[in-house]
C-alpha positions as CSV (number, residue, x, y, z in Angstrom):
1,X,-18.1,8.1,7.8
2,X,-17.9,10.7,4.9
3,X,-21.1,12.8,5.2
4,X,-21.6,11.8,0.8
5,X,-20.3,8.4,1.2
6,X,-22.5,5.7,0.9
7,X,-21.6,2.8,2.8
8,X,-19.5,2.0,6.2
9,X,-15.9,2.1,6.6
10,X,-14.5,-0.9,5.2
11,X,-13.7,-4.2,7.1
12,X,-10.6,-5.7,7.8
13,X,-11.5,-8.7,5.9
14,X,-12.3,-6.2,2.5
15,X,-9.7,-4.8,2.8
16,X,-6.9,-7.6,3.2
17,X,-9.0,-9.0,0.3
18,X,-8.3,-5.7,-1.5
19,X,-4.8,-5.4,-0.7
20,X,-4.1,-9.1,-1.7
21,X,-5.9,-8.8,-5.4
22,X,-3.4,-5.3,-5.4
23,X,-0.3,-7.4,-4.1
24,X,-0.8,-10.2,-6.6
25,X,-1.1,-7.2,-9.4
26,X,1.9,-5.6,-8.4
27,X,4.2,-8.9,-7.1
28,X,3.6,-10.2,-10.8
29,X,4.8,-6.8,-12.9
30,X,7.8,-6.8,-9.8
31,X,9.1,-10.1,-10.6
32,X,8.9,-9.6,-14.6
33,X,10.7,-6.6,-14.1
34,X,13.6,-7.7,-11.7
35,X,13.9,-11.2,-13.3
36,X,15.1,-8.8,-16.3
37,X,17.2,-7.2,-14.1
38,X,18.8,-10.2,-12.6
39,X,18.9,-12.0,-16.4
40,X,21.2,-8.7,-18.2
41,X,22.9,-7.8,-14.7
42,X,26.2,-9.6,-14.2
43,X,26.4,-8.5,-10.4
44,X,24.2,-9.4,-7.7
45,X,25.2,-6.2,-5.6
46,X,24.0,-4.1,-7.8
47,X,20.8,-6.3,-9.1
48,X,20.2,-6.1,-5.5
49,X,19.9,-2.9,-5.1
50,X,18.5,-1.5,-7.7
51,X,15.7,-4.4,-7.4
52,X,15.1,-3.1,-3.9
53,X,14.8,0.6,-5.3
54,X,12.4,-0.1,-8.0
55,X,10.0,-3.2,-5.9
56,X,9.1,0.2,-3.3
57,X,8.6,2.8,-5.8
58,X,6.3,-0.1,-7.7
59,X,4.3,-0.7,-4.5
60,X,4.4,2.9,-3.0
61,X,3.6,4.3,-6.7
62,X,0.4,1.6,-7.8
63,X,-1.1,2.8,-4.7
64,X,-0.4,6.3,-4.6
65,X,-1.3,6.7,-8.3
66,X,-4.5,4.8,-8.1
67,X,-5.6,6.1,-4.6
68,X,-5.1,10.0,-5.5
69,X,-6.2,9.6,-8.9
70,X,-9.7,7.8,-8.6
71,X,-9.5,6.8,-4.6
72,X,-9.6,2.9,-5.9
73,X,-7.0,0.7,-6.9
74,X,-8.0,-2.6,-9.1
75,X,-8.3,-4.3,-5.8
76,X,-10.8,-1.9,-3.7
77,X,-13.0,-1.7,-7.3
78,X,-13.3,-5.0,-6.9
79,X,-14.0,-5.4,-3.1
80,X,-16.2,-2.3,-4.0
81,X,-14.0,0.2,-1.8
82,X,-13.0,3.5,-2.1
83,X,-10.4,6.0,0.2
84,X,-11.4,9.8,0.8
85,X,-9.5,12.1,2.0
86,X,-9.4,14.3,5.5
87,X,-12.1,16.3,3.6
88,X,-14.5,13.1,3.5
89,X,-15.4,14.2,0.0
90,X,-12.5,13.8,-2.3
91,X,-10.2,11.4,-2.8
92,X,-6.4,12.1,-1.1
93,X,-3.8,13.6,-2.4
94,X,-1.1,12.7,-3.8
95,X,0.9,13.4,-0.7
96,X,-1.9,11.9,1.8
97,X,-1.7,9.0,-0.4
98,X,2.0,8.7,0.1
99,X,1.6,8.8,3.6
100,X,-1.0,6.2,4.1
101,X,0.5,3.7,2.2
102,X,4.6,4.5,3.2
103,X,5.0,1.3,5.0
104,X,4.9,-0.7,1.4
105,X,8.3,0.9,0.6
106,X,9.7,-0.2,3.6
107,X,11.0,-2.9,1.5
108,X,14.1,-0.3,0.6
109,X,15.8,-1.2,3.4
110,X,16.7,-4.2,0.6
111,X,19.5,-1.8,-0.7
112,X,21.2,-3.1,2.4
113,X,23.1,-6.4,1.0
114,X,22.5,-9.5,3.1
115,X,20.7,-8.3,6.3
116,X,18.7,-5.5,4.2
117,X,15.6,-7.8,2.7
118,X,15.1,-9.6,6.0
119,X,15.0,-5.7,7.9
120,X,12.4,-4.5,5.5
121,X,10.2,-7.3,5.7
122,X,10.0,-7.2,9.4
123,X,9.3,-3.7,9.3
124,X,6.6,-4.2,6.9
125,X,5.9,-7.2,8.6
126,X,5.3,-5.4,11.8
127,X,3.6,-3.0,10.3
128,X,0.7,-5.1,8.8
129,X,0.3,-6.4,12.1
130,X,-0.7,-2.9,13.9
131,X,-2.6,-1.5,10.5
132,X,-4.8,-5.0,11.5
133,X,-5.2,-4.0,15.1
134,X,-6.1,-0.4,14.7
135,X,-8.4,-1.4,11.8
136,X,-10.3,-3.5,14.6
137,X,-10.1,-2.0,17.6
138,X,-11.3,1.8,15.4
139,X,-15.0,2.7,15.4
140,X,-14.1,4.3,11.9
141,X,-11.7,1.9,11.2
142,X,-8.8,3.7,10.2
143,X,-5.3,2.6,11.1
144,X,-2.0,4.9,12.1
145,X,-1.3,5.2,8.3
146,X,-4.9,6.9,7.6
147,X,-4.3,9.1,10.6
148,X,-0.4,10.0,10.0
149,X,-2.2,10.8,6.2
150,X,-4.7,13.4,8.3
151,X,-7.8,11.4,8.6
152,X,-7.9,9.6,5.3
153,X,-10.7,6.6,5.5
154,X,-11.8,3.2,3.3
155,X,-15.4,3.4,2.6
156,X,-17.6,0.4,1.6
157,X,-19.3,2.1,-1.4
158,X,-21.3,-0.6,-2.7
């Protein structure tokens, strides 16, 4: 834990709370957006594509700007959770928070037409599934993505 944190790491349940109140943020302002896409676009190919482009930077971006900025999105204010960085002080980088949350844009592999979508979803399928397991099987209950970021955590504050 942070030596100035208050608070435990989070839980897996906070946190999928967290992330769900996030996804619901960000899945809304996605499908506004690329429903205006598809509405003045006259080919799917290209709708496609650049729908794919712009859902990752959307996901990857919300939490990367939130994270680095104040170490909370909307969703860990309200589960009262908040990331620090390697330094257990600060909140991440910009770059740390890049790295811990990479697997959202994973969804790019939708610029491939067809097979593309169903590629990124497994892959961000898969890795939801192994953020889960290291989140329980951690003492400090940090996942790959914390540790590929260089020891970022998720701190119950409150």
């Amino acid at each position: 834990m942070p030596p100035n944190a208050v608070g435990q790491p989070g839980s897996l349940l906070d946190r999928f709370v967290a992330r769900f109140i996030d996804g619901v943020i960000v899945g809304v302002v996605s499908v506004v957006i690329n429903t205006v896409l598809a509405i003045i676009s006259n080919s799917w190919l290209l709708t496609g594509f650049v729908s794919a482009v712009l859902t990752a930077a959307i996901y990857l971006g919300y939490f990367a700007y939130f994270e680095s900025s104040r170490g909370q999105t909307v969703g860990k204010m309200v589960m009262k959770l908040k990331v620090f960085g390697p330094d257990h002080v600060s909140n991440p980088t910009m770059e740390q928070a890049i790295r811990r949350n990479v697997w959202t844009a994973f969804g790019i592999a939708g610029v491939i037409p067809i097979v593309g979508s169903l590629l990124g979803g497994l892959a961000e399928l898969a890795a939801v599934i192994l953020i889960a397991i290291n989140i329980n099987s951690d003492p400090q209950r940090q996942h790959w993505f914390d540790k590929f970021a260089g020891g970022t955590q998720v701190i119950k504050i409150g």
